[in-house]
Every structure is written in C-alpha cells, then in structure tokens.
N, CA, C and O atoms as a printed pandas DataFrame, in Angstrom:
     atom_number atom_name residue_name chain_id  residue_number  x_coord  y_coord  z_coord
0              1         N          UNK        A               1    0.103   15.893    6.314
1              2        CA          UNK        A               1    0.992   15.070    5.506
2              3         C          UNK        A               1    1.039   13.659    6.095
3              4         O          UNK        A               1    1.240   13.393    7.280
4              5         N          UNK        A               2    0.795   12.671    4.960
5              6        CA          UNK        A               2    1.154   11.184    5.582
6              7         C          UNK        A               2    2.508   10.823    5.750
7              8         O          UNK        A               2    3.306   11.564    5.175
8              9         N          UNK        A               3    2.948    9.927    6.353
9             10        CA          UNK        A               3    4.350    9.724    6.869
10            11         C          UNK        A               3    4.370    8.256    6.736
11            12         O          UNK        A               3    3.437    7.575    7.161
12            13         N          UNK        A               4    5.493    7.705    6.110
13            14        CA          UNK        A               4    6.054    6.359    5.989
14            15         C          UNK        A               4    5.849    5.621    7.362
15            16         O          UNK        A               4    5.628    4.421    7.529
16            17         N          UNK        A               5    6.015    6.964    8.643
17            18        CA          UNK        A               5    5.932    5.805    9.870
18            19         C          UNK        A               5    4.239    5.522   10.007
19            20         O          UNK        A               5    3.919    4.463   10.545
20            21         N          UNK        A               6    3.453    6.186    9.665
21            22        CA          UNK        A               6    2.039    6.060    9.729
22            23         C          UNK        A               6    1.557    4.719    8.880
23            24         O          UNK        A               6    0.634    3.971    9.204
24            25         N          UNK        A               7    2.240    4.624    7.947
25            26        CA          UNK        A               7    1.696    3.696    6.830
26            27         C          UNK        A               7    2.446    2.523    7.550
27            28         O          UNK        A               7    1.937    1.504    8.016
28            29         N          UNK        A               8    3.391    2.783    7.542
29            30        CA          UNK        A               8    3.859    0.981    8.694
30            31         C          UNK        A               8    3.521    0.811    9.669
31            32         O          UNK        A               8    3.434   -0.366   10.018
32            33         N          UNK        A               9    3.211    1.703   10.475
33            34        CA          UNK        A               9    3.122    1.158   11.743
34            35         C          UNK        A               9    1.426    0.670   11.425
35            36         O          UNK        A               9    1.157   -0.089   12.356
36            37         N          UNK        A              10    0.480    0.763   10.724
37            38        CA          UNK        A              10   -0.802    0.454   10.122
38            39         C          UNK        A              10   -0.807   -0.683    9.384
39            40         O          UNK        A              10   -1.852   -1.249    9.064
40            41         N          UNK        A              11    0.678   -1.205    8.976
41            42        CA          UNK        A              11    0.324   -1.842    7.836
42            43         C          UNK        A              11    0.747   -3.740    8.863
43            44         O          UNK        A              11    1.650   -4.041    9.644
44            45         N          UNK        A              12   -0.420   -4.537    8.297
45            46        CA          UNK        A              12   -0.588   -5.215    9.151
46            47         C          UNK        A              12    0.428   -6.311    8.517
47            48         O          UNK        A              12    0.751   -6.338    7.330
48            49         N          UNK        A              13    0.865   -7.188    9.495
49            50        CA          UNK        A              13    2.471   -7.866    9.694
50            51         C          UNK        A              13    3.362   -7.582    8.944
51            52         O          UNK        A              13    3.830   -8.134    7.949
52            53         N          UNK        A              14    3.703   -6.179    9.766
53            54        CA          UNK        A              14    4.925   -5.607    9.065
54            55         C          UNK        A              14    6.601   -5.894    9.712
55            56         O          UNK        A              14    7.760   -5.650    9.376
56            57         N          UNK        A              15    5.849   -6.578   10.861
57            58        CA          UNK        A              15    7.165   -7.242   11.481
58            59         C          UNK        A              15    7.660   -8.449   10.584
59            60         O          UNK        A              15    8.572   -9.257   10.757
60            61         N          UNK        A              16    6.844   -8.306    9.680
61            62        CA          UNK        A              16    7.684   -9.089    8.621
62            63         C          UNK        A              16    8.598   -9.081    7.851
63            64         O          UNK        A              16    9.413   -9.916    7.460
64            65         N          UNK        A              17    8.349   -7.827    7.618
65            66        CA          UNK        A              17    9.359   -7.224    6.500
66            67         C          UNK        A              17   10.792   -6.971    6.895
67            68         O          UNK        A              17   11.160   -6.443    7.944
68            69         N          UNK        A              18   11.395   -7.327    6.114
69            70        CA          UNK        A              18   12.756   -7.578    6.028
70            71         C          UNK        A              18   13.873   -6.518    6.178
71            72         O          UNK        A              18   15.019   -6.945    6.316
72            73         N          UNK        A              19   13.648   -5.084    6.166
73            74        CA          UNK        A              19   14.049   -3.694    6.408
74            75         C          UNK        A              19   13.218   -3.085    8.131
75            76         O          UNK        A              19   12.284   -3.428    8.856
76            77         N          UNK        A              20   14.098   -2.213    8.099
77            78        CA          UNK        A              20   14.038   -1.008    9.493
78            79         C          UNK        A              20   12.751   -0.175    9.064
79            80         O          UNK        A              20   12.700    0.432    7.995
80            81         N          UNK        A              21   11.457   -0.206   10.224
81            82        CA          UNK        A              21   11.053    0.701   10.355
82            83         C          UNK        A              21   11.094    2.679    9.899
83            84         O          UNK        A              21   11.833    3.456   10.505
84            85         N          UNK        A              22   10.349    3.026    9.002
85            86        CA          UNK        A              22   10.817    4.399    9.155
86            87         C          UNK        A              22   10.951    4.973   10.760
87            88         O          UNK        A              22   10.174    4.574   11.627
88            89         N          UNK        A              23   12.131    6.047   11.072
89            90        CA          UNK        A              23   11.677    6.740   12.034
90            91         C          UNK        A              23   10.905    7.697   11.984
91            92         O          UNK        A              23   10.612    8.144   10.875
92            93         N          UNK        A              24   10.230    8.419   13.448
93            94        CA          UNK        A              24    9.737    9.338   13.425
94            95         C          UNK        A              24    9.886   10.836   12.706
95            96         O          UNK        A              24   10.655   11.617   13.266
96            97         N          UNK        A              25    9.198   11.290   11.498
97            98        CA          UNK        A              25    9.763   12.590   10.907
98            99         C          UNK        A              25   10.337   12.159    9.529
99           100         O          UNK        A              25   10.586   12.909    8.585
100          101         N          UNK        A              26   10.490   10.909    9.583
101          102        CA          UNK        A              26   11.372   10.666    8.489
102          103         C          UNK        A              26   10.307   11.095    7.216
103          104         O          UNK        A              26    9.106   11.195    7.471
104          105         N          UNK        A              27   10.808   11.336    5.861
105          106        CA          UNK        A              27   10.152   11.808    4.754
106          107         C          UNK        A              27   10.283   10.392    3.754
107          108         O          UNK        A              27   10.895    9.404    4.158
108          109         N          UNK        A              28    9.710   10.433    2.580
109          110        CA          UNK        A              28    9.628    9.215    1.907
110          111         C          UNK        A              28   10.796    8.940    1.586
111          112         O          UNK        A              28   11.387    7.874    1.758
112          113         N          UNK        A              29   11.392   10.462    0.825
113          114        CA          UNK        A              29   12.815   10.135    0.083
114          115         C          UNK        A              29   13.921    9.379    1.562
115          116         O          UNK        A              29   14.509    8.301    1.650
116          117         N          UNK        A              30   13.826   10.259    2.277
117          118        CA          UNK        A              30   14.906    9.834    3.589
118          119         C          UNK        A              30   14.884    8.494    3.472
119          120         O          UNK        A              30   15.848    7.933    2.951
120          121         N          UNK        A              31   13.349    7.471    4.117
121          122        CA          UNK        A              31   13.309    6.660    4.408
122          123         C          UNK        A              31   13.867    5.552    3.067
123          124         O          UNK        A              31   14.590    4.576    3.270
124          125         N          UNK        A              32   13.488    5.857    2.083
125          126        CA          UNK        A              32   13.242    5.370    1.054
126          127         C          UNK        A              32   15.340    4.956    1.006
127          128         O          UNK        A              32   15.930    3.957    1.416
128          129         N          UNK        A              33   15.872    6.178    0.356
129          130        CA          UNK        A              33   17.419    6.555    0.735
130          131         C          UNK        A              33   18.492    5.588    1.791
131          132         O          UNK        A              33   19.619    5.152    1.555
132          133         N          UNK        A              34   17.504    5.450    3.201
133          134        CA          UNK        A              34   18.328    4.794    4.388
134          135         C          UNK        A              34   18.040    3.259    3.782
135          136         O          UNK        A              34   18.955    2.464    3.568
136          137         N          UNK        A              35   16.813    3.004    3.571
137          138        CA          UNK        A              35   16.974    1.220    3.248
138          139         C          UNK        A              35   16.974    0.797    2.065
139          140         O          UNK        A              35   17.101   -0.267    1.459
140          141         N          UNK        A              36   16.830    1.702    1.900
141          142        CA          UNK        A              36   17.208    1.237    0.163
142          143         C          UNK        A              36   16.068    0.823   -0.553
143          144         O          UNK        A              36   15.144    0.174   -0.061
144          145         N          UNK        A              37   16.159    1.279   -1.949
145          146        CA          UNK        A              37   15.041    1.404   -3.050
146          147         C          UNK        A              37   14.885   -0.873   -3.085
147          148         O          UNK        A              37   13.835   -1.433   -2.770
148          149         N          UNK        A              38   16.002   -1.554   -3.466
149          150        CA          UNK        A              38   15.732   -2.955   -3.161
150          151         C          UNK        A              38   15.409   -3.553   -2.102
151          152         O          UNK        A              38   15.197   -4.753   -2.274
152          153         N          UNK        A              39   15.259   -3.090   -0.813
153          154        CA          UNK        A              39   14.744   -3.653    0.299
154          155         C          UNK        A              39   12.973   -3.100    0.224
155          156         O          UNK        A              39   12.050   -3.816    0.613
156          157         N          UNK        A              40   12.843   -2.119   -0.183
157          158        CA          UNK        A              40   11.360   -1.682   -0.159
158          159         C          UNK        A              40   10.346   -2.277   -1.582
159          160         O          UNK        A              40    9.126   -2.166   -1.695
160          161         N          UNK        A              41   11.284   -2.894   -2.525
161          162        CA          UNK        A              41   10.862   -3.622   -3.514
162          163         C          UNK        A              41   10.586   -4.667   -3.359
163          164         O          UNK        A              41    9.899   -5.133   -4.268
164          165         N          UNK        A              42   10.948   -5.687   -2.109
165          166        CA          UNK        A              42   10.768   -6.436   -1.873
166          167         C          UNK        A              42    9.197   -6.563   -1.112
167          168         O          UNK        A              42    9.090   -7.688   -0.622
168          169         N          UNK        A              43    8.212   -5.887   -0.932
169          170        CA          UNK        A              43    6.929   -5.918   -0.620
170          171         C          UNK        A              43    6.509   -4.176   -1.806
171          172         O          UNK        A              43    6.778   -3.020   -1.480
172          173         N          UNK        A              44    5.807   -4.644   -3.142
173          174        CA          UNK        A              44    6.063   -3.790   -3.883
174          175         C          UNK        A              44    4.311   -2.961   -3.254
175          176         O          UNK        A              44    4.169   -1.738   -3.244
176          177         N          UNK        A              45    3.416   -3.746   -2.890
177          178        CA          UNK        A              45    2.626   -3.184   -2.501
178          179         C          UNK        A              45    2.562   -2.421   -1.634
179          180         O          UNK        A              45    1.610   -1.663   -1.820
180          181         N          UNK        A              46    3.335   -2.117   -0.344
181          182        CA          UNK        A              46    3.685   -1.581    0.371
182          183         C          UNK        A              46    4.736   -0.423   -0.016
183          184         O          UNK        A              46    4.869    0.621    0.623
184          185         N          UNK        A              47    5.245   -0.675   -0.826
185          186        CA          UNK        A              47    6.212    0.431   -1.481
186          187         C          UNK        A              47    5.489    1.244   -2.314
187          188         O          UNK        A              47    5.780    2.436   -2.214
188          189         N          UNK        A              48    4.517    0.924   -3.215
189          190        CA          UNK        A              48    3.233    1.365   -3.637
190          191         C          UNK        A              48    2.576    2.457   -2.850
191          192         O          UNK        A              48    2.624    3.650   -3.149
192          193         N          UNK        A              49    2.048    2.017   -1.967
193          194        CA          UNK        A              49    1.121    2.792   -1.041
194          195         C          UNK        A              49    2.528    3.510   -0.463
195          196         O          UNK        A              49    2.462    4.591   -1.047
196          197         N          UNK        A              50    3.413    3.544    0.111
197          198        CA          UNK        A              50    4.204    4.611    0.582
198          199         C          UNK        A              50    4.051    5.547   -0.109
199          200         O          UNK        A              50    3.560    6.585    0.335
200          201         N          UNK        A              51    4.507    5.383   -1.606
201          202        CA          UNK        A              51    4.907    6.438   -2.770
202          203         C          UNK        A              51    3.673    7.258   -3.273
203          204         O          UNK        A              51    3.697    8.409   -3.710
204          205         N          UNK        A              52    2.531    6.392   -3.117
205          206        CA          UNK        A              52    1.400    7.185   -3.154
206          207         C          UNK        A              52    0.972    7.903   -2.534
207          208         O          UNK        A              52    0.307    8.719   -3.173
208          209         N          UNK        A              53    0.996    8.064   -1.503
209          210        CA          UNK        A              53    0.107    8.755   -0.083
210          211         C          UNK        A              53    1.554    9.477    0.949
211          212         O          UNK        A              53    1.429   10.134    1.983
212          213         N          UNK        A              54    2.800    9.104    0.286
213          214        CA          UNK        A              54    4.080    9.887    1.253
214          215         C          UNK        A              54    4.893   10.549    0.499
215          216         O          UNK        A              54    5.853   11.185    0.934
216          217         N          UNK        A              55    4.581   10.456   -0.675
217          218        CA          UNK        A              55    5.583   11.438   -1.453
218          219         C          UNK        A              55    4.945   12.798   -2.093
219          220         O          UNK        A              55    5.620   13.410   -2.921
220          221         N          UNK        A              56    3.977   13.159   -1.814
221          222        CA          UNK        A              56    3.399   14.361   -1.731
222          223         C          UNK        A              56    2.524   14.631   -0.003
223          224         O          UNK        A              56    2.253   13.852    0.911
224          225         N          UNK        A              57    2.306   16.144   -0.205
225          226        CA          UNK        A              57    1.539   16.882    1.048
226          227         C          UNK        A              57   -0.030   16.609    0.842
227          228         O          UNK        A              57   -0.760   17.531    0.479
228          229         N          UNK        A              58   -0.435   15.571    1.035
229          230        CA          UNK        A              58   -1.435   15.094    0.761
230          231         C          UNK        A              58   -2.147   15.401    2.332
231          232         O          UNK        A              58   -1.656   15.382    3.461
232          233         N          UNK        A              59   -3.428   15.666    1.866
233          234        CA          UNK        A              59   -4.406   15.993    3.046
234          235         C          UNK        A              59   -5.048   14.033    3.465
235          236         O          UNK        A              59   -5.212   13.158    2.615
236          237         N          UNK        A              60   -5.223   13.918    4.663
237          238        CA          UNK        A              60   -6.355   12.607    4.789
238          239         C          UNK        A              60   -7.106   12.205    4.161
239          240         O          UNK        A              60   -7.282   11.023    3.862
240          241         N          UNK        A              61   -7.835   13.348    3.766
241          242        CA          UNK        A              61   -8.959   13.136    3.088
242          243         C          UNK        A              61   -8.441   12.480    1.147
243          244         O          UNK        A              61   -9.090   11.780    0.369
244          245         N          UNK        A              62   -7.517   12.903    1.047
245          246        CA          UNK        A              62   -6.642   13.130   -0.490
246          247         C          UNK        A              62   -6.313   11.091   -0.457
247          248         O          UNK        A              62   -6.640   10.134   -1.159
248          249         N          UNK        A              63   -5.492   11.319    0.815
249          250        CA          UNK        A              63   -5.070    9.680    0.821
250          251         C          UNK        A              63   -6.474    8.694    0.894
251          252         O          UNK        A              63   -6.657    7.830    0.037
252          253         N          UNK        A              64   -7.204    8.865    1.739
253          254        CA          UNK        A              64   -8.414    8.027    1.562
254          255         C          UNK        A              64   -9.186    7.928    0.029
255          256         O          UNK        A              64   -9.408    6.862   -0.546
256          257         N          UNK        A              65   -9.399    8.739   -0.284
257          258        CA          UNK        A              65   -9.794    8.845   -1.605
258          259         C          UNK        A              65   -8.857    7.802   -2.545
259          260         O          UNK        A              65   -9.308    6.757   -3.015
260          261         N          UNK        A              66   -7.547    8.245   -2.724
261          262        CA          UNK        A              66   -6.360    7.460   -3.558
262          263         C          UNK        A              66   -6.460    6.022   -2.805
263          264         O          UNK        A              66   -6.138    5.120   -3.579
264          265         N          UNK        A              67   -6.769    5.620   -1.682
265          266        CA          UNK        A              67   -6.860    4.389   -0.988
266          267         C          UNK        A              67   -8.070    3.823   -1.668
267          268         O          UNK        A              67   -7.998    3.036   -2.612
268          269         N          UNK        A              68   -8.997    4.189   -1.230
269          270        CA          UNK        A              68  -10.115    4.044   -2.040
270          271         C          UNK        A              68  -10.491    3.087   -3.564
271          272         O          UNK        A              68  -11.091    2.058   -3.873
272          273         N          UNK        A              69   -9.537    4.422   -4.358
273          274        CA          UNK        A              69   -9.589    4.586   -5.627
274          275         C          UNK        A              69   -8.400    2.981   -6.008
275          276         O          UNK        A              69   -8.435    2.439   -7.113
276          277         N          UNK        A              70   -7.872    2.699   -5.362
277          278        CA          UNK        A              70   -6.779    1.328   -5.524
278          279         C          UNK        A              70   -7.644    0.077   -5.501
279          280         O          UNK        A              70   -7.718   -0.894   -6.253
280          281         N          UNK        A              71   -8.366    0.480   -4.218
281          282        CA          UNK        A              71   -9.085   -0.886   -3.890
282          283         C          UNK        A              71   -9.896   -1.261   -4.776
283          284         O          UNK        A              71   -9.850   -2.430   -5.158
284          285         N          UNK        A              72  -11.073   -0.124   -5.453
285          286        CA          UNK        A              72  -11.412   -0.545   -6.467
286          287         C          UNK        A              72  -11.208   -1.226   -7.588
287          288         O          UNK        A              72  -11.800   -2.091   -8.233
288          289         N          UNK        A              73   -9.918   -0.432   -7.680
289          290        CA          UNK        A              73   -9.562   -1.232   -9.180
290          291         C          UNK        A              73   -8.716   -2.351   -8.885
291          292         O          UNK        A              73   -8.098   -2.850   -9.825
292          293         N          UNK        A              74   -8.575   -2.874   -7.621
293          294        CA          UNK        A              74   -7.764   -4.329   -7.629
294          295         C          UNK        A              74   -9.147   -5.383   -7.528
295          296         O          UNK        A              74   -9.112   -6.520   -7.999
296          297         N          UNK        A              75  -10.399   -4.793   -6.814
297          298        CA          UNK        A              75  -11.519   -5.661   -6.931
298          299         C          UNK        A              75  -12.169   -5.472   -8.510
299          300         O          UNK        A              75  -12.940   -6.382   -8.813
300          301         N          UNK        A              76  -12.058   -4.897   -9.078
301          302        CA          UNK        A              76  -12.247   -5.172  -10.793
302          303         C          UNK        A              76  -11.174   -5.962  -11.401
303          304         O          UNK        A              76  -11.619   -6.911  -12.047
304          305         N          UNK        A              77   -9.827   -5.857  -11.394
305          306        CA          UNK        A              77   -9.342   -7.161  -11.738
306          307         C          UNK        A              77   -9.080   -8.376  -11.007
307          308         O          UNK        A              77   -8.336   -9.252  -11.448
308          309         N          UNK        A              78   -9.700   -8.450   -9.854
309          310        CA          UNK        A              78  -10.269   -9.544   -9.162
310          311         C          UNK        A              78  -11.472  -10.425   -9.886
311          312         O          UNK        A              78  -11.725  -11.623  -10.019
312          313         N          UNK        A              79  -11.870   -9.592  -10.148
313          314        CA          UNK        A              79  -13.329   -9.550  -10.532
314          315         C          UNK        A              79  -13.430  -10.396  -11.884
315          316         O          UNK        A              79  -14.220  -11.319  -12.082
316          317         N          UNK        A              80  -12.394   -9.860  -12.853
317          318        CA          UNK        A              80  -12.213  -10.291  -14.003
318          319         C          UNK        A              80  -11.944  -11.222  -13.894
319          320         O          UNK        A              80  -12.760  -12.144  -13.887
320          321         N          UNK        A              81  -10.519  -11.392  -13.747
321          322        CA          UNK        A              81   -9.913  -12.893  -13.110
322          323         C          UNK        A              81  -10.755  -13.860  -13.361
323          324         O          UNK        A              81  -10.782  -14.532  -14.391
324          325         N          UNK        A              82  -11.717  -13.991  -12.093
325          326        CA          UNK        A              82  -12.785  -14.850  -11.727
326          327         C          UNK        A              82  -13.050  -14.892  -12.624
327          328         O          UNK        A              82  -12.876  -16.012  -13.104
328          329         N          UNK        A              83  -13.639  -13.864  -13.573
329          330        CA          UNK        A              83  -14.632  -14.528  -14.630
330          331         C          UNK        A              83  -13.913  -15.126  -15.703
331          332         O          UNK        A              83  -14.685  -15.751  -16.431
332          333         N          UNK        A              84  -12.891  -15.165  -16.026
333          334        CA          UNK        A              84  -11.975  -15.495  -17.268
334          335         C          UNK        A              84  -11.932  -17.261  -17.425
335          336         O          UNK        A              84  -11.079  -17.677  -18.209
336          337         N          UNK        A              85  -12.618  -18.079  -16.874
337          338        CA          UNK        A              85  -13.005  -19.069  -17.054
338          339         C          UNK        A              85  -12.087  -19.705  -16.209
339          340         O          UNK        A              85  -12.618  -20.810  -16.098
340          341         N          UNK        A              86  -11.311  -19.735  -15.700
341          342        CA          UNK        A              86  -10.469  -20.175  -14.602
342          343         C          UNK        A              86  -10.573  -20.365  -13.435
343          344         O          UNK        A              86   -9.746  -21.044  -12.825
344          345         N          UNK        A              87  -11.770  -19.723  -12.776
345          346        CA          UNK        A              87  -12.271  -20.442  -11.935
346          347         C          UNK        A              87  -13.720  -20.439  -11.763
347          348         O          UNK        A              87  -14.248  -19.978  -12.775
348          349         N          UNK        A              88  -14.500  -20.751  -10.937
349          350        CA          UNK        A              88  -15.645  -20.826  -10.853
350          351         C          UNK        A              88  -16.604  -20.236  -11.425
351          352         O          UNK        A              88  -17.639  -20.651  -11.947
352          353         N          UNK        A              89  -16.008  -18.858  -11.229
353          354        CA          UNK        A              89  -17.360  -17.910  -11.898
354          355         C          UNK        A              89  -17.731  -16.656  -10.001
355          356         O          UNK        A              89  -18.326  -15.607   -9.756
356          357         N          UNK        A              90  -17.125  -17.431   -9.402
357          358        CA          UNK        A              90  -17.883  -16.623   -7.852
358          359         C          UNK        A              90  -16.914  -16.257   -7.797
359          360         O          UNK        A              90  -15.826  -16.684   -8.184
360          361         N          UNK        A              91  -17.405  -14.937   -7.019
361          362        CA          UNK        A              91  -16.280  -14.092   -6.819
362          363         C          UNK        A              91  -17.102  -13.519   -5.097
363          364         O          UNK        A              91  -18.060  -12.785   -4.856
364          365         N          UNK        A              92  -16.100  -14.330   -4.170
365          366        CA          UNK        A              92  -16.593  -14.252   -2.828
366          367         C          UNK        A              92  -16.722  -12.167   -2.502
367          368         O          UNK        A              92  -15.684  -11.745   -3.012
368          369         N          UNK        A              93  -17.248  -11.351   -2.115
369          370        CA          UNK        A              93  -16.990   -9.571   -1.667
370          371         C          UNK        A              93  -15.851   -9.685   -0.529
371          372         O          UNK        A              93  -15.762  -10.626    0.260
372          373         N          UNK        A              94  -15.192   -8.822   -0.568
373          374        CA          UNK        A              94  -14.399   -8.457    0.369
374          375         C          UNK        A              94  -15.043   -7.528    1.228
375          376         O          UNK        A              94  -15.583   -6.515    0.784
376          377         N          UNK        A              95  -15.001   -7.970    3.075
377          378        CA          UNK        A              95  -15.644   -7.202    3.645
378          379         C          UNK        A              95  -14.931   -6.125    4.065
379          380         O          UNK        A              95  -14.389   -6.407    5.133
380          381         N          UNK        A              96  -14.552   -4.416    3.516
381          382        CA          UNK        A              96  -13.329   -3.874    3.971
382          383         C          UNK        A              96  -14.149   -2.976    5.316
383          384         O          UNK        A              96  -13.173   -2.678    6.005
384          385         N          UNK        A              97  -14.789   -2.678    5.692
385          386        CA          UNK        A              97  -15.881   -1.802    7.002
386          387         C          UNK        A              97  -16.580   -3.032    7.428
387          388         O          UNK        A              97  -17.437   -2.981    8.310
C-alpha cells in the first residue's frame, strides 16, 4: 500500500506547502481529515496523486503504471497546446529517466 507519507516525503519542494506533513501510518482519509480537504487543494496536483495512488491498496507496480499513465496524458496536452498556434510549433521532450 502507498502512503501519503511516501508521496510527500518524494514529492519535490514540499517544504513548501503550506499544511503538516502526513505522519507515519497515517491513511489518506486520516491525513486528508487532519488538514483539511482546503489546505490539500491548495497544490491540486499533489492532492491528485495522493487520491490516486493512497486511497486504494494499490500494489507498486499498480501506482507506477497509474503514474505512468498521467504523465502521458499531460505530455499529449502539452503537446497539443504547442501545436494550437500559440506558440512555436516545438515542443522541447521531457527527460523523466
């Protein structure tokens, strides 16, 4: 099972964010419950990926896949974007490995 503290403590400048750390053990709802549904809205992408990969018993392999499967489709409407005549036309790759 993934854990809210796994996904923050991974998620890069999270000393940013404006809410408490999950603790150790904590479950999505708990964490979710202690700081509140508007403090975790406030970085919706990150609240995103919690709810995806911490609110079910998801195997590693389950979350990578669903990780995966996001990135793709934010580099297709990346992708689009670019082409919609608004900017250049290039669309620089993201190096994620």
């Amino acid at each position: 099972m993934i854990t809210p503290k796994q996904v923050f403590d991974a998620w890069r400048d999270n000393d940013l964010f404006g809410f408490d750390p999950p603790e150790e053990g904590e479950t999505y709802h708990e964490y979710r419950a202690r700081v509140g549904e508007e403090a975790l809205a406030s970085d919706r992408l990150f609240h995103f990926v919690l709810a995806e990969l911490c609110n079910e018993d998801l195997s590693v392999e389950e979350a990578d896949r669903r990780l995966l499967r996001a990135v793709e489709d934010l580099e297709t409407v990346r992708t689009a974007l670019n082409r919609s005549g608004d900017g250049d036309g290039k669309v620089e790759p993201v190096r994620l490995y």
